[in-house]
N, C-alpha and C positions, 0 to 999 in steps of 0.2 A: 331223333335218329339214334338207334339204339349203337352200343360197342361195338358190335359186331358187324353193324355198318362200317362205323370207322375202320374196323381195322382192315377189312376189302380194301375201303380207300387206300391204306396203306402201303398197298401192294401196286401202288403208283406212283408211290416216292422214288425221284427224289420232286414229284408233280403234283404230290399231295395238295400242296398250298393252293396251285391253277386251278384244283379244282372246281369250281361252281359247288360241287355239295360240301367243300371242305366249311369252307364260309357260312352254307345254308347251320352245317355241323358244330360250329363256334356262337354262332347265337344263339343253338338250341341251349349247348352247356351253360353259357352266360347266363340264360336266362331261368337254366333250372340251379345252377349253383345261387342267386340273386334270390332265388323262392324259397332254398331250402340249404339257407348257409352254414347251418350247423350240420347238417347230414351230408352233402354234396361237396365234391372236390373241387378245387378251383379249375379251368381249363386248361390251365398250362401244367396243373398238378396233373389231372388227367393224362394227357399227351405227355409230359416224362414217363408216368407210368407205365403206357402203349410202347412209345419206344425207348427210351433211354437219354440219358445229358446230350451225347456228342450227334447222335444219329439227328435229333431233333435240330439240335444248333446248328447242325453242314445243312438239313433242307431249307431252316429258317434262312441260314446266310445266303442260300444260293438261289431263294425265291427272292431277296432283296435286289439283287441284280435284275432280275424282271422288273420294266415297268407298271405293268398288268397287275403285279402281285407287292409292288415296291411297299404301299400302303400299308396292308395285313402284315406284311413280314417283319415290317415296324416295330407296328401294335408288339405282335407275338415276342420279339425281340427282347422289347421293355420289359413284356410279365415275363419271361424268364430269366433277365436279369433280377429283378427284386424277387421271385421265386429262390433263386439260388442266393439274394442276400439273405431271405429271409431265412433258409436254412443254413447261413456258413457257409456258402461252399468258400475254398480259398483262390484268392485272385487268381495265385499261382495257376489255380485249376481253371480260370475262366479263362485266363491267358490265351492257354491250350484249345480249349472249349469252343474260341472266337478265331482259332487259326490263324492269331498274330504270333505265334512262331516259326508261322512260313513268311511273315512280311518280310522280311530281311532289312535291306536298308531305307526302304520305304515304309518302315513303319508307321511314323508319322503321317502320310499322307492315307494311310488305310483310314475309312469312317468309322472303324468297329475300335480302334485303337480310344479315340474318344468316348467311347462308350464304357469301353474300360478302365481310363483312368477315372472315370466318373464312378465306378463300380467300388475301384480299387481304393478312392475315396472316404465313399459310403460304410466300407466295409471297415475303414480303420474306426469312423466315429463310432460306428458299433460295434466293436470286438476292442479297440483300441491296442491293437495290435501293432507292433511297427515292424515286426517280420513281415507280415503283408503288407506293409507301402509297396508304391509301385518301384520305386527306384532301385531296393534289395534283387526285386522278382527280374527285373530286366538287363540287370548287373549278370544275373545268375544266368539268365540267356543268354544274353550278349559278350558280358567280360567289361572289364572296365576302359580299356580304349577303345575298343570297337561300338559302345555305346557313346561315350564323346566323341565321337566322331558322327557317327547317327545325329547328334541333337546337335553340334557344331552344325554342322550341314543342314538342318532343318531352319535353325535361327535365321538362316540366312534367305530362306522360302516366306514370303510374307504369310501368306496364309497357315503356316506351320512355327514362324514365329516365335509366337506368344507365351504356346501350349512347351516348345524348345527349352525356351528360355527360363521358364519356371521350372520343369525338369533339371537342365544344367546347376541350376543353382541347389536343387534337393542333392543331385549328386556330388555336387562339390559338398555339402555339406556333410555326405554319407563317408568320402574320402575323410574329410576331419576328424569326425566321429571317430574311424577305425583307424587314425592316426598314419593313414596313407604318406610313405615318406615321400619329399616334394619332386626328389630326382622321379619318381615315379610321374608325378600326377603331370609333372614338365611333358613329358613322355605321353599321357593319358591324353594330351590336350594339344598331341602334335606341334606341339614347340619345339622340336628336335628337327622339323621338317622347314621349319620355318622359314630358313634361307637371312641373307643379310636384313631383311624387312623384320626382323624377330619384335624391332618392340614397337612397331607400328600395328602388329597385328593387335586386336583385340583380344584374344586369349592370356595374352603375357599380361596385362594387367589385371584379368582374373588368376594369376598364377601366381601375382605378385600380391594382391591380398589372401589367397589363398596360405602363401609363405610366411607373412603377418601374422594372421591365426593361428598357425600351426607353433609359429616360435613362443607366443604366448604361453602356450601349453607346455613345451617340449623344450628337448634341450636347444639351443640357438642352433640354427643351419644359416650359413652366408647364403644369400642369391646367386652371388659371383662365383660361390665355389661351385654352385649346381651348373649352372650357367659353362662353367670352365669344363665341366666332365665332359659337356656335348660340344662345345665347339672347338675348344683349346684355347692357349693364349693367345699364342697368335691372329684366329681366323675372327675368334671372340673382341679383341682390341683393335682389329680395322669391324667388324661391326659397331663396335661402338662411338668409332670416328665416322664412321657414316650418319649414325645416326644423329652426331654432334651437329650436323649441317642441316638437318630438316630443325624449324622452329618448333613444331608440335612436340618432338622427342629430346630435342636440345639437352635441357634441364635432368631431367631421369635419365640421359647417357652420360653427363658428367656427373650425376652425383656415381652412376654405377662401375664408371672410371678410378672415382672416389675408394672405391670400396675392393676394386680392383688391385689398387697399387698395396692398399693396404693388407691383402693377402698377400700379392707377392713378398711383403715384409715379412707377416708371420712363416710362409712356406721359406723365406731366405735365398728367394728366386736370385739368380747374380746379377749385377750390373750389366753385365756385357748382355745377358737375354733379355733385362730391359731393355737394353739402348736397341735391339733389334725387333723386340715386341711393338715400341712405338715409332717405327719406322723411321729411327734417328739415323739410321745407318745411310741411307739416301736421300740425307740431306745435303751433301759436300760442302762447298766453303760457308752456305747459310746456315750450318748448323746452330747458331744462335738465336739467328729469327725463326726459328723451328715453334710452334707452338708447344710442342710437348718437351723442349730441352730442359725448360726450368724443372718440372716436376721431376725428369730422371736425375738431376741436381740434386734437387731435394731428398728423392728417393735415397742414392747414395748416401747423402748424407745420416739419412734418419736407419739406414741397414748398418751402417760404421761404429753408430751411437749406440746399436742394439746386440752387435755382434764386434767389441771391439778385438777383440782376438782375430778377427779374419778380415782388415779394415782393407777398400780395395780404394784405390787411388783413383780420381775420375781419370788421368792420365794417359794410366795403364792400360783403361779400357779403349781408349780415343787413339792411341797409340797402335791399335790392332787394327784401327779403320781406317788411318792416315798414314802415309808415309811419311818421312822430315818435312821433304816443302808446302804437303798438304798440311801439315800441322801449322806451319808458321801462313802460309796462306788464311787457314781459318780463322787464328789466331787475330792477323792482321785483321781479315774481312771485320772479328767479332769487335774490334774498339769503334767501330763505327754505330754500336748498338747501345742505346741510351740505359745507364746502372750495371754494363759489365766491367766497368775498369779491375775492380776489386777481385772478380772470379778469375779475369784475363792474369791478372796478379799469380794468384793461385796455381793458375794450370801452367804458367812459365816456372815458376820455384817447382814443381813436382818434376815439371819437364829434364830441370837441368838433374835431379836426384834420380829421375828413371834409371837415367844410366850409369848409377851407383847402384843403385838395388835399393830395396826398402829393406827395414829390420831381419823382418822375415827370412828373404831371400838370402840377407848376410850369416845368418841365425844357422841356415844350411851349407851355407859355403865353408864357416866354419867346421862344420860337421857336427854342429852342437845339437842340431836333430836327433843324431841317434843317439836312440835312450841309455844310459849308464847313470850308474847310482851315485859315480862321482864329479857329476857335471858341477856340480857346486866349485869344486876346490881345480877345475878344470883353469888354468891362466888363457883361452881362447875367450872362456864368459867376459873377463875385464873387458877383452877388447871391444866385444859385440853391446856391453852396456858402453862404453864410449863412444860407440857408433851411435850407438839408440839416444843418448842424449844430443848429437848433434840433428838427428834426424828429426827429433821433436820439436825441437827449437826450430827449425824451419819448416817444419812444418805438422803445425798446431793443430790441427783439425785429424790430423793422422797416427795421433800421437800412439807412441808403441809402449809395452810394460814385458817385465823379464817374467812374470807370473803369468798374465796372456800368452804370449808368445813359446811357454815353455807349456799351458798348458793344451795350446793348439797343434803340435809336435808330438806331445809324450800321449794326450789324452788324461782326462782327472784321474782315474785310477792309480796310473803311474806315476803321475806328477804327486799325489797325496803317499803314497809307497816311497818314493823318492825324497821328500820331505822328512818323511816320517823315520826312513835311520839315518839320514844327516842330523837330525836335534841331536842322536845320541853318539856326535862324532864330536870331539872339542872345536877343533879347527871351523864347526861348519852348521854351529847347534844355533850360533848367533843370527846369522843367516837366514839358515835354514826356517827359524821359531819366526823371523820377521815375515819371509816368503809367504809360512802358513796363514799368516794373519790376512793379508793381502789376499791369499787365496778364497779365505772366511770371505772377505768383502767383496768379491768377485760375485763370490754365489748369494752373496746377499742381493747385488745389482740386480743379477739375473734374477730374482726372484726365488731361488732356491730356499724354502721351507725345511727345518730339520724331518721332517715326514716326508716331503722328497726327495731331498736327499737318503735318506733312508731306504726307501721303496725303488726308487726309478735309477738311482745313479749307483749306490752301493751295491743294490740287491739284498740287503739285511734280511728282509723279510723271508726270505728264503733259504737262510738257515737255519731257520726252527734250534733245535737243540742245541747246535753247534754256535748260533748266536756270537759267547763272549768269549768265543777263542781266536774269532775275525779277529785279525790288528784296525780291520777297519774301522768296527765300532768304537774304540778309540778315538782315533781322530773324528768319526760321530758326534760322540761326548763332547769335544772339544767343541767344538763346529755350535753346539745343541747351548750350552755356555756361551755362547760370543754371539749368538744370535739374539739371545735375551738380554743383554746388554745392552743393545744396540735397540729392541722394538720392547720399549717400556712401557708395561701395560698390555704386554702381547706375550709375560714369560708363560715358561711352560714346564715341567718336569721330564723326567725318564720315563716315570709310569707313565703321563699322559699320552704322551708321543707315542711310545710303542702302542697300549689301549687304542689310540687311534688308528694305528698300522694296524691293525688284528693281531699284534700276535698275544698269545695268554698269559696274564700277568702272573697266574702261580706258575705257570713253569719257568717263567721268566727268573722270579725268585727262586726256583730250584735249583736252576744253571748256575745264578749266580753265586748260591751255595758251595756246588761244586765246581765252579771255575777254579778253583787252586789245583784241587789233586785232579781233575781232567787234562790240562797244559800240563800239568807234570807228568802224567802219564801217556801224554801224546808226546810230549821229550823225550820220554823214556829217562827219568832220571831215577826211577826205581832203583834201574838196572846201575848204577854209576856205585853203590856200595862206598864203603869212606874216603871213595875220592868225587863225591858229590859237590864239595866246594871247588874242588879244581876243573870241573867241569862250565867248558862255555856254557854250552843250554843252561846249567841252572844259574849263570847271572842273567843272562835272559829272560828267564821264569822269569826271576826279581824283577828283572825292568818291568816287564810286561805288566805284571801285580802292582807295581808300582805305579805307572801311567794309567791304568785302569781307575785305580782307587783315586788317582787324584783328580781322576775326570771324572769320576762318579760317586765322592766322598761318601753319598745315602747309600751304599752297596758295600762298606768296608767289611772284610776278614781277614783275618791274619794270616801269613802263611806257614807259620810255625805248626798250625792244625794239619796240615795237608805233611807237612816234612815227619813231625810226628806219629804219622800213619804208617811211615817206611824205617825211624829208626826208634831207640829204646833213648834214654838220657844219656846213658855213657857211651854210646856210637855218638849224639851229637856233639858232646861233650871232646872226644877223642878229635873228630872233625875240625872244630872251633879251636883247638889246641894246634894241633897240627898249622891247619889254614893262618894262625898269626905269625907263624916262623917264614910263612914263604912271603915276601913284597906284594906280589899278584894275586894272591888272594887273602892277604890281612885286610883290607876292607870291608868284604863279603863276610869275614870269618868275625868282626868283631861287630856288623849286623848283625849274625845269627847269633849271638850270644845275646844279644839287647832281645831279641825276641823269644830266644827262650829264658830269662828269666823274668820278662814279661808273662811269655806263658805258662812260669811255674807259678806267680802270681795270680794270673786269675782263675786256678784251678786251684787256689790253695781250699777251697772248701773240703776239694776232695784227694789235694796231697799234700800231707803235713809237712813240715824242715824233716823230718825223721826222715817219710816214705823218700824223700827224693835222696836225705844224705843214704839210704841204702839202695836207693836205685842204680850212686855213683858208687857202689863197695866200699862205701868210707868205714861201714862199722867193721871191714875185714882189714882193712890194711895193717892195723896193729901199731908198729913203732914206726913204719914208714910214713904216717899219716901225713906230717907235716912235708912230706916229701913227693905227696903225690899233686898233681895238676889237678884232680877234682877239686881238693877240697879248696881251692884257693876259688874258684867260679861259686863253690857253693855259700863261702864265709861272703863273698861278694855280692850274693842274692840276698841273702841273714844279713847285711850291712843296708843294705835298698832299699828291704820291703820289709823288715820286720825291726825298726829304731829303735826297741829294747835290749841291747845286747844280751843280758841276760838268758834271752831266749834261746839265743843261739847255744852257751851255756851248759842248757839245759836237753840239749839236743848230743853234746860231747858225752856228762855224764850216764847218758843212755848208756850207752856200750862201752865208757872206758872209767874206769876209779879215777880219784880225784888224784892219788897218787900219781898212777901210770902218768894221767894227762899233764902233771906238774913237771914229769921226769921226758916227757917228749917235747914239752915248748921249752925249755930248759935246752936239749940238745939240738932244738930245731934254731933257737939263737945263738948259737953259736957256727950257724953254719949262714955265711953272708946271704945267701942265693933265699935262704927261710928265715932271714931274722924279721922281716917287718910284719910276715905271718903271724910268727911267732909272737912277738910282743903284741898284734891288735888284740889276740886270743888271751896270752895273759892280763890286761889289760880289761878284758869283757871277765875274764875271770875272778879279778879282785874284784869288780862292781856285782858281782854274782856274788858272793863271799859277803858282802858288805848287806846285802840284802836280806 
């Protein structure tokens, strides 16, 4: 039968297959492709040729539905599947090809669907492909719930089963692959829909290894927390008191009870939406033989031990769901319950403190809540730590602290602020340095790292440049010291800590370079001119420079560098003169003498006894020399740092004869106010002479 037969026939599609000569036309080709295999196309090669992929595929599929033609349609079926393996085509394309994009939910039960996945198979061991598996191509169809739920629902058809069930598990494992989060695939797998039956269904324990797997890989996700987004606490903990009562789920609803309570911890859910999460609320006088009372017991207690700043009394809470008689009714009922004597104990001593108040509540009554810097020295404190120690003592399990308590109230920030200018008040430094310490051990309890504390509670990190003009980093440093103390074997450094927060350790070193003259120029003590000692801000500077360096001794600089920068020798000199005359600032004033002639000391390479006695006009003064207030500072530097007296000496005869200098310490003894001057200098003078 020549082509041109065939293609007549053609024009009878979609009946080409019915016909009697199609078939006579198929073994003609068989039998000449068979005689002449290297010149001849194969049949099915042929016929794509004539018509096309799709054209051919809709007659083949639609002659298959005929009984008459079911046979042949087969046959043709097959060789155009391995035609199309044999040239690549992609599943994706045979999909389409086979008109399982119109299956919709019935995919499975179409017969050409198996054919396909057999195709889809074939084609990975030969291309080894995994974009073409089948479970990519049908995601990409379907979506990924709408195909779990296709292959859920086939599982359940015997005859579709099998084929389901290996699918489901390829696409669980394509979900893993692509790190599908589990709230998702909970979702994917109609768990959401689930109703009170959630863990009877069979899906939740492919959900629940599916969760396994994932955490393995990934950062840890609770069940209960996914769990908790779809049903809540509430509707989620009578689910899983139901399911406490079937045998089959018994075991895996208490362990997931388990794990329940135990978020509530971390989340810091209260007491009181406990006692109403596990349906303690409508228990009335039984509340003791309540199956779940011990655990909320428990719970309290292990949330009091974890947060004791917010410690809640089981009382207080039992006090909102009971009136008086019901309490003592309950009470009563409960001694009749075998191992409560001890707890009955308990709730009668809170009972009679209810109505005193706890710490806290007293803590407010004083009004010692609102925040003010001088709560230390405040006489309302005595009373409220009076109170607190009696509170403790009766009651132990609740016991209250003045560092808790003040920093539940203030918040850390304010509470470490507040701290932090009481050390520098007399009345309140004692205090105050012990409060800190307490405070330290607080955040050690809690687990506070000097890098969290850093990062999450200061915000350090985020001052980049401005870093070490924070007062916080301070109490940091302090913090960062007491923490290595205490975890030995776990110290750490400044640089490490910060390195590890990201911030950059040369700028870090560059700040700290310039932390003197930045704080002084954020003081603005430029502008203060030679009343720079009498200025508050610049004992503050000092403080600050001072507490800094001593929290961070590897960071030391002087701050006579930075003062240096705004005046010449004989401005500070004037200053230091001045500042010893007045009470209030002779302290400040005879530090800054110790640091400048410490600083003329280790700059003596590059300023001699000479340059600095002419820095102070000593070689002008002439006959008043002994009379001027420099030179007594400078004989006092030449006496400290240079033990040769001679030296100094030799720094007079510079600018004055040996006469002159004989006839001015001569009349400078004689004058009481310059004799002891006066003799050191004659005195360095005969040893000079002698030399």
């Amino acid at each position: 039968m020549s082509r041109w037969r065939l293609i007549s026939l053609a024009y009878c599609s979609p009946y080409l297959v019915s016909n009697p000569q199609f078939a006579t036309w198929i073994k003609y080709s068989d039998d000449l492709s068979a005689s002449h295999p290297a010149r001849e196309k194969t049949t099915i090669s042929k016929l794509t040729s004539y018509f096309g992929d799709e054209p051919l595929s809709n007659m083949i599929i639609a002659a298959q539905r005929n009984p008459e033609t079911q046979v042949l349609a087969t046959d043709l079926q097959t060789r155009q599947l391995q035609y199309w393996l044999d040239n690549k085509k992609a599943p994706a394309d045979v999909f389409k090809l086979l008109e399982l994009s119109k299956a919709g939910d019935k995919l499975l039960e179409n017969p050409l669907a198996t054919a396909w996945l057999s195709y889809a198979t074939n084609f990975k061991e030969k291309t080894m492909s995994k974009v073409d598996e089948s479970i990519p191509i049908l995601t990409t169809h379907y979506g990924d719930e709408a195909l779990s739920t296709i292959l859920i629902r086939a599982m359940k058809t015997p005859s579709t089963a099998n084929v389901a069930g290996k699918l489901h598990n390829e696409q669980i494992q394509l979900w893993l692959d692509a790190g599908k989060r589990p709230r998702d695939v909970f979702k994917f797998l109609a768990l959401d829909k689930a109703g009170d039956k959630l863990l009877e269904n069979p899906q939740f324990a492919t959900w629940l290894t599916y969760l396994d797997d994932f955490n393995s890989k990934n950062t840890r996700i609770s069940r209960i927390a996914v769990m908790t987004n779809y049903f809540g606490d509430d509707k989620l903990t009578a689910m899983l008191f139901d399911a406490m009562r079937s045998p089959s789920t018994a075991k895996l609803a208490a362990n997931l009870q388990d794990e329940q309570i135990k978020r509530w911890l971390y989340t810091e859910k209260s007491p009181r939406d406990v006692f109403q999460f596990l349906s303690l609320s409508k228990a009335g006088e039984k509340l003791f033989d309540h199956p779940q009372f011990m655990k909320w017991v428990s719970y309290v207690d292990d949330l009091n031990t974890a947060n004791p700043d917010k410690r809640t009394s089981l009382m207080s809470v039992l006090a909102a769901h009971y009136d008086s008689d019901g309490l003592i009714k309950m009470l009563e009922s409960a001694k009749n319950v075998p191992g409560s004597a001890k707890l009955i104990r308990e709730l009668e001593t809170e009972q009679k403190w209810l109505a005193k108040g706890t710490p806290d509540a007293f803590f407010k009554q004083l009004k010692l809540d609102k925040f003010d810097d001088d709560v230390l020295s405040n006489p309302q404190l005595k009373t409220w730590i009076n109170y607190m120690k009696e509170y403790n003592a009766a009651n132990p399990k609740y016991k209250a602290t003045l560092i808790g308590t003040m920093a539940a109230n203030y918040g850390e920030l304010n509470l470490v602020s507040l701290l932090d200018k009481a050390t520098h008040v007399k009345d309140t430094a004692g205090a105050a340095k012990k409060l800190q310490s307490e405070l330290f051990q607080r955040w050690m309890q809690k687990g506070w790292t000097p890098e969290y504390l850093f990062t999450n509670v200061f915000h350090l990190a985020q001052e980049k440049d401005e870093l070490f003009t924070n007062p916080l980093v301070i109490t940091w440093g302090k913090y960062l010291s007491a923490y290595n103390r205490e975890n030995h074997g776990k110290e750490t450094t400044i640089w490490t800590m910060l390195a590890a927060t990201g911030v950059n350790i040369e700028l870090v070193e560059r700040m700290v370079g310039k932390l003197p003259s930045d704080t002084f120029s954020m003081l603005r003590l430029a502008e203060k001119g030679d009343d720079l000692l009498a200025s508050p801000q610049f004992a503050t500077w000092i403080q600050y420079l001072d507490d800094f360096y001593l929290t961070f001794p590897d960071l030391q600089r002087t701050m006579m560098k930075t003062v240096r920068g705004h005046h010449d020798d004989k401005s500070l000199v004037k200053m230091i003169i001045s500042g010893m005359k007045v009470s209030s600032t002779e302290k400040i004033a005879k530090r800054m003498e110790r640091e400048l002639l410490k600083n003329w000391n280790v700059s003596r390479k590059t300023r001699t006894p000479d340059q600095i006695f002419e820095g102070l006009d000593l070689e002008l003064a002439g006959k008043t020399l002994f009379a001027s207030p420099f030179l007594e500072i400078w004989i006092q530097y030449m006496a400290t740092y240079y033990k040769q007296k001679p030296d100094m000496i030799r720094t007079f005869l510079k600018y004055y004869d040996e006469d002159e200098l004989f006839q001015m310490i001569k009349t400078a003894k004689s004058n009481p106010t310059t004799e002891k001057l006066a003799s050191d200098v004659e005195h360095a003078l005969s040893l000079y002479k002698k030399n």
